[in-house]
C-alpha positions as CSV (number, residue, x, y, z in Angstrom):
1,X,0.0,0.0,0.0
2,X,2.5,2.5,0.8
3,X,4.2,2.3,-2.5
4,X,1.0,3.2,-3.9
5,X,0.5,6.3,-1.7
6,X,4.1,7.3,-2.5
7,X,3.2,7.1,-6.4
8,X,0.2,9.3,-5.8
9,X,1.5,11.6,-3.7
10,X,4.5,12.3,-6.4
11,X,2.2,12.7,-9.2
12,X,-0.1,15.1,-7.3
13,X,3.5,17.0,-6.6
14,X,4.3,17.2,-10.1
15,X,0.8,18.2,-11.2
16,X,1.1,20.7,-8.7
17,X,4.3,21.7,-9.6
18,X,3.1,21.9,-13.3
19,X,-0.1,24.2,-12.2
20,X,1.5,27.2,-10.4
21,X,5.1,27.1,-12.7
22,X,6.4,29.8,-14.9
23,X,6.4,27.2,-17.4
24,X,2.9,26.8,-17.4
25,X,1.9,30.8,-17.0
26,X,4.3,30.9,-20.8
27,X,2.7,27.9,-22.3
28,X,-1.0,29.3,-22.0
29,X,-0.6,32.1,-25.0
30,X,1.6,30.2,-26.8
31,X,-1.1,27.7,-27.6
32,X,-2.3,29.8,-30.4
33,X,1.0,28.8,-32.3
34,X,0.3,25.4,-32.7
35,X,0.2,24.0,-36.2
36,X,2.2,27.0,-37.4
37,X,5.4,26.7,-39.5
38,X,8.2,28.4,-37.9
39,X,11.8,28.8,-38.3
40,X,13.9,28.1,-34.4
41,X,16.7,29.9,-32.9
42,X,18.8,28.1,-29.7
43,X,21.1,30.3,-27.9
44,X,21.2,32.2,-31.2
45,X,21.5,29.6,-33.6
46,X,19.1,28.6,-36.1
47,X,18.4,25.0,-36.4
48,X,19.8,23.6,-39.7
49,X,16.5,21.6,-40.3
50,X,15.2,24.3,-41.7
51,X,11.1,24.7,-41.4
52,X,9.0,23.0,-38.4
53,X,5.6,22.9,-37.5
54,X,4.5,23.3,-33.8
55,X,2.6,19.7,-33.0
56,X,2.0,20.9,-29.5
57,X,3.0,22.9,-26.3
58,X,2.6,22.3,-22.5
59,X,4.3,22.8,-19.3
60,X,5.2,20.0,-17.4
61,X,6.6,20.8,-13.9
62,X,9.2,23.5,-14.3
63,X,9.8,23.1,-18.3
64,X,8.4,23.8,-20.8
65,X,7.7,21.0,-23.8
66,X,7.3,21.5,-27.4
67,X,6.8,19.2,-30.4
68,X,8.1,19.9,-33.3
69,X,7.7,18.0,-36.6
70,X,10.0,19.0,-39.9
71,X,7.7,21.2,-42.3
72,X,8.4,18.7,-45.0
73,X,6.8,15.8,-43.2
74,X,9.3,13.3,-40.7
75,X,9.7,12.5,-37.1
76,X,8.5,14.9,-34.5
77,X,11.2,16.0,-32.0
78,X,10.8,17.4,-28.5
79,X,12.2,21.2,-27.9
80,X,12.9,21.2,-24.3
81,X,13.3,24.6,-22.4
82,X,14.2,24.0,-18.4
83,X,13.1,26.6,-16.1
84,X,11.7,29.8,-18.8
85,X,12.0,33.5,-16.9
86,X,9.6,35.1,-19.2
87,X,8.9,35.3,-22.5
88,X,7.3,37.5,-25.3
89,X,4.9,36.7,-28.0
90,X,4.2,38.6,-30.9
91,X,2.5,37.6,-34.0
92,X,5.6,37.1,-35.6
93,X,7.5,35.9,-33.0
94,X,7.9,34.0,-29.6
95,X,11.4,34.9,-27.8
96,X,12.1,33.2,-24.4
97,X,14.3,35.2,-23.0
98,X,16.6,33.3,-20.4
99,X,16.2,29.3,-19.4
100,X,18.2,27.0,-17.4
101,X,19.0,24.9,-20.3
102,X,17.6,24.2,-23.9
103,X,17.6,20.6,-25.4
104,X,17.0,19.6,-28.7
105,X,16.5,15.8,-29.2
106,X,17.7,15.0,-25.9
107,X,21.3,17.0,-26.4
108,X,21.6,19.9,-24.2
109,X,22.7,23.5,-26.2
110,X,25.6,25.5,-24.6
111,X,24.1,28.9,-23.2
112,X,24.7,32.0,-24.3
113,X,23.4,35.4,-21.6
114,X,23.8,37.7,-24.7
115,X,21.1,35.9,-26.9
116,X,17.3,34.4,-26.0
117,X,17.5,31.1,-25.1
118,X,14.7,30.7,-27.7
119,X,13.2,32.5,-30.7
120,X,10.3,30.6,-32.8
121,X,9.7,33.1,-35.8
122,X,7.0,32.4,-38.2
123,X,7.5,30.7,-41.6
124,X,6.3,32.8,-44.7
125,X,6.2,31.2,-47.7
């Protein structure tokens, strides 16, 4: 029984965790990005892949999650940003300004204070 409780009582942490994070409070206007094309900055450099739709976004615990699939069709990847500050959203643009780390595909990006940690700029044409 008491591994159980133990189980429980992590997952209500983590939801709990998930609920009041910064994370979250950034996630909720970004959802009007998903299914747009953009082009993605790291730490100031743009991702040689070229074009990626957003699949989805959402806040888990202190990060923040997003699913990106290749414009031209292939496997979705997940954009990982640890611990967001703050972030700004535009029409144009989404720039998260300073993050514990950034992953792409599970490899952690070197960062950089002078640059956002993440700019998602939308795809014309």
């Amino acid at each position: 029984m008491l591994p159980v409780v133990v189980v429980i009582a992590t997952l209500l942490l983590i939801l709990g965790a998930t609920k009041f994070s910064k994370a979250s409070q950034i996630a909720s206007p970004l959802q009007a990005w998903v299914k747009k094309s953009v082009r993605v900055e790291i730490w100031g450099l743009q991702l040689s892949d070229g074009i990626f739709e957003i699949e989805s976004i959402r806040a888990f615990g202190a990060g923040l999650l997003i699913q990106l699939r290749p414009a031209d069709g292939g496997r979705q990847t997940l954009l990982k940003i640890a611990q967001p500050k703050s972030a700004t959203v535009s029409q144009q643009r989404i720039e998260i300004h300073d993050a514990r780390y950034v992953s792409w595909a599970g490899k952690k990006w070197t960062p950089n204070a002078a640059v956002p940690a993440l700019l998602l700029v939308a795809a014309t044409g």
